[in-house]
C-alpha positions as CSV (number, residue, x, y, z in Angstrom):
1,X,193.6,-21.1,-116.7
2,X,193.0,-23.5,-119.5
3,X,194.7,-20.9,-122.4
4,X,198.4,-22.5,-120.9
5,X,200.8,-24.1,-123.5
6,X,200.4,-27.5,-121.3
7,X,196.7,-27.3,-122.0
8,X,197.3,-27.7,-125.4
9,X,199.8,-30.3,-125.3
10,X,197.2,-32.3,-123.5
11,X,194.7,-31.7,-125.9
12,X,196.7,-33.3,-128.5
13,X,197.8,-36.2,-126.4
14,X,193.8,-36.7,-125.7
15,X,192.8,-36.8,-129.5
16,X,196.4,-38.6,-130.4
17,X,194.9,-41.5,-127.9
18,X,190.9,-41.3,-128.4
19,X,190.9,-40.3,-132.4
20,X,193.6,-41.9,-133.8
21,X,193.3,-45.5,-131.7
22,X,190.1,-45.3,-133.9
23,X,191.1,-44.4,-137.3
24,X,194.6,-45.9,-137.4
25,X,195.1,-49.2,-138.4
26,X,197.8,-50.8,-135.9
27,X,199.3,-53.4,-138.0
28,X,198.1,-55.6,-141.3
29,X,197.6,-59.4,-140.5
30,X,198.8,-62.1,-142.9
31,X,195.2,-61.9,-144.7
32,X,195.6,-58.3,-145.7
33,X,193.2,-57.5,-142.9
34,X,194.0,-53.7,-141.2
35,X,193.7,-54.5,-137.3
36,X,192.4,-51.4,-135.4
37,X,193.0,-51.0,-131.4
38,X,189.1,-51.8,-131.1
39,X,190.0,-55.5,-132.5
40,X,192.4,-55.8,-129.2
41,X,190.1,-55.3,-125.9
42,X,193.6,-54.9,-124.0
43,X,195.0,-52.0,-126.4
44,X,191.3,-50.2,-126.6
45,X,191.2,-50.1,-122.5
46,X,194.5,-48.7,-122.8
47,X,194.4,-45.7,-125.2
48,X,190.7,-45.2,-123.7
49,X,192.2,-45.0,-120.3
50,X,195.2,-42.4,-121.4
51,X,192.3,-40.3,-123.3
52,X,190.8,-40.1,-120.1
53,X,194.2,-39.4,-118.3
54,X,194.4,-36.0,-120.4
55,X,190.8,-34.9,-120.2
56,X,191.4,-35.3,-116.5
57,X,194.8,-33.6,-116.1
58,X,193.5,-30.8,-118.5
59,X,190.6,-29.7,-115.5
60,X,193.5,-29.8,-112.5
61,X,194.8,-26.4,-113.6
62,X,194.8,-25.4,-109.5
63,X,197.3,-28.2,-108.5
64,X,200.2,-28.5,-110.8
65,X,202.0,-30.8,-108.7
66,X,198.6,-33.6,-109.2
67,X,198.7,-32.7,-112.7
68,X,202.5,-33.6,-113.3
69,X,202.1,-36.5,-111.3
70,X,199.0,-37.5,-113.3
71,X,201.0,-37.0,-116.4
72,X,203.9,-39.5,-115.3
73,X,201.3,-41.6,-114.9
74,X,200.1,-41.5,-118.6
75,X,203.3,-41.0,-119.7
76,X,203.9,-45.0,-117.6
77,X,201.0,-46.1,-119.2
78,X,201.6,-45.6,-122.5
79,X,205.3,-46.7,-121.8
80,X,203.3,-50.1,-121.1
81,X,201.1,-50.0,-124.4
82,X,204.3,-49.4,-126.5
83,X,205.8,-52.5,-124.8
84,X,202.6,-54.3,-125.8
85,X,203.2,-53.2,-129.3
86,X,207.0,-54.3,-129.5
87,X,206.3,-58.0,-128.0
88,X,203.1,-58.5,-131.0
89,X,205.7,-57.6,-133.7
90,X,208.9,-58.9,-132.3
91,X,208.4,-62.0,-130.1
92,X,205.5,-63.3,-132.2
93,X,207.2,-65.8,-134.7
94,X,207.6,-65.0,-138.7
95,X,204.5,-63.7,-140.3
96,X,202.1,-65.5,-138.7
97,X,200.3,-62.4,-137.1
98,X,202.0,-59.2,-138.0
99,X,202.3,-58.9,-141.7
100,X,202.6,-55.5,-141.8
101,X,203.1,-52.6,-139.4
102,X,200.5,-49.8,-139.3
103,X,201.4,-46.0,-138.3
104,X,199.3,-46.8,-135.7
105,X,201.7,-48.6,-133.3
106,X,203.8,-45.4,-133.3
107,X,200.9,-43.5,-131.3
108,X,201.9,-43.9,-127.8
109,X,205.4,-42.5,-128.9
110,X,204.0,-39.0,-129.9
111,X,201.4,-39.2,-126.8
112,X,204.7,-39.2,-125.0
113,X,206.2,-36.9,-126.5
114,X,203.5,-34.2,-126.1
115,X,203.2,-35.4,-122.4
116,X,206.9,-35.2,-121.8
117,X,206.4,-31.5,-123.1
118,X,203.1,-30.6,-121.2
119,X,205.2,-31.6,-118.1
120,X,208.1,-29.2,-118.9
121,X,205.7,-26.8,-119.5
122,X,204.2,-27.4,-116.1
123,X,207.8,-27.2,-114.6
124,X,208.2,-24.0,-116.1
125,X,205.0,-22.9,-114.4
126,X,205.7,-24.0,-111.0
127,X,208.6,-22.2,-111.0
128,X,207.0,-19.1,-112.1
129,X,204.8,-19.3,-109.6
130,X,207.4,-19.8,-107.1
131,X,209.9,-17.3,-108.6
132,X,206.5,-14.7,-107.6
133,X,205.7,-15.7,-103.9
134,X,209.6,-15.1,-103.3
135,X,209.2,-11.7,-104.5
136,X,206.1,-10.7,-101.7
């Protein structure tokens, strides 16, 4: 059943991570250069590899209990790319780097968000589905 409201919310996580990484700049460098996630190999592997999370949760519709578990996983993984993130514009000294923040650096907060929310929707499933098979 790929119609489900969880479907969608992975959907969005999946082009939050693959389209966005791509055409959001992460942060402006003291040159007034826009560095993209492709510039980092580290942040690219990352948002490729929560992309690829979702497209992969989205097709285990059967098991919701691998698909929850697949979504704490991404959820944990971009948990890790947002700590990336804060160290390259807080630890890194002045303006050496970082001149500028892009929108772009705020992307693994809405993938979590809509992952948070595909898992309640799962919840909300399971227990549907339990809530039936107490009933026969």
């Amino acid at each position: 059943m790929i119609q489900r409201i969880q479907t969608i919310y992975l959907f969005l996580a999946l082009l939050v991570a693959a389209l966005g990484s791509y055409f959001l700049s992460l942060w402006v460098n003291e040159s007034e250069e826009s560095i993209y996630a492709i510039d980092k190999p580290i942040v690219m592997g990352a948002f490729v590899l929560s992309a690829l999370l979702a497209l992969f949760t989205i097709f285990l519709f059967n098991n919701r209990k691998l698909q929850f578990v697949m979504n704490r996983l991404n959820i944990i993984l971009n948990f890790i790319l947002l700590g990336f993130f804060v160290y390259w514009s807080l630890i890194i000294p002045g303006e050496m780097q970082i001149s500028e923040k892009g929108i772009g650096m705020f992307l693994p907060i809405i993938s979590i968000v809509l992952l948070v929310m595909a898992n309640k929707a799962i919840k909300k499933d399971e227990a549907l589905v339990k809530s039936v098979d107490r009933l026969r």
